[in-house]
C-alpha angles and dihedrals in degrees: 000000000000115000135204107211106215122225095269093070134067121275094218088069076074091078095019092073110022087107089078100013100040118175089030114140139191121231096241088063095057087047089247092116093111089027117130101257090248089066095048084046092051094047089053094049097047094047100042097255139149123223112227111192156146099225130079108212082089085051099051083042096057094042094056096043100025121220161345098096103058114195138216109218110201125197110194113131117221096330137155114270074243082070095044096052091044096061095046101049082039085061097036095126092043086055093052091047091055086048094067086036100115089187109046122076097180140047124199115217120220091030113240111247097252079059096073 
């Protein structure tokens, strides 16, 4: 799965994890940093990307239009970019599996405990 970082994580997750996420990008590298969130949205969709993020207006998004693209909500609250990539290399296999869902457009991390 290729993932678009949004703005409020840390560009460097970009080659931290590009072992198990390659061809993932940030959007401060594609200069959508300060980009309204329907663009970043657009370019995802467009590029077969999922949105990772901390915020929940992607998730609201995706849960009005669906997917592609398909987002990765985190909630974490202030942590170190350590934290971040830790949970996503800890839920690797959960994020493949999203990936094949057909019927899910957003994925909770880390997932709530009735999800279990």
């Amino acid at each position: 799965m290729r993932l678009l970082f949004d703005h409020n994580l840390s560009p460097t997750l970009v080659g931290r994890l590009a072992d198990w996420f390659p061809d993932s990008n940030h959007v401060f590298h594609l200069r959508l940093h300060e980009a309204d969130d329907l663009v970043i949205w657009e370019h995802a969709k467009a590029n077969g990307f999922a949105i990772v993020t901390k915020d929940s207006d992607f998730t609201d998004r995706s849960l009005l239009l669906g997917h592609p693209p398909k987002v990765i909500r985190l909630h974490l609250g202030n942590c170190t970019t350590d934290a971040v990539e830790a949970l996503l290399r800890n839920h690797y296999a959960i994020i493949a599996a999203f990936e094949q869902e057909s019927e899910r457009s957003c994925l909770h991390l880390p997932p709530a405990p009735w999800h279990h």
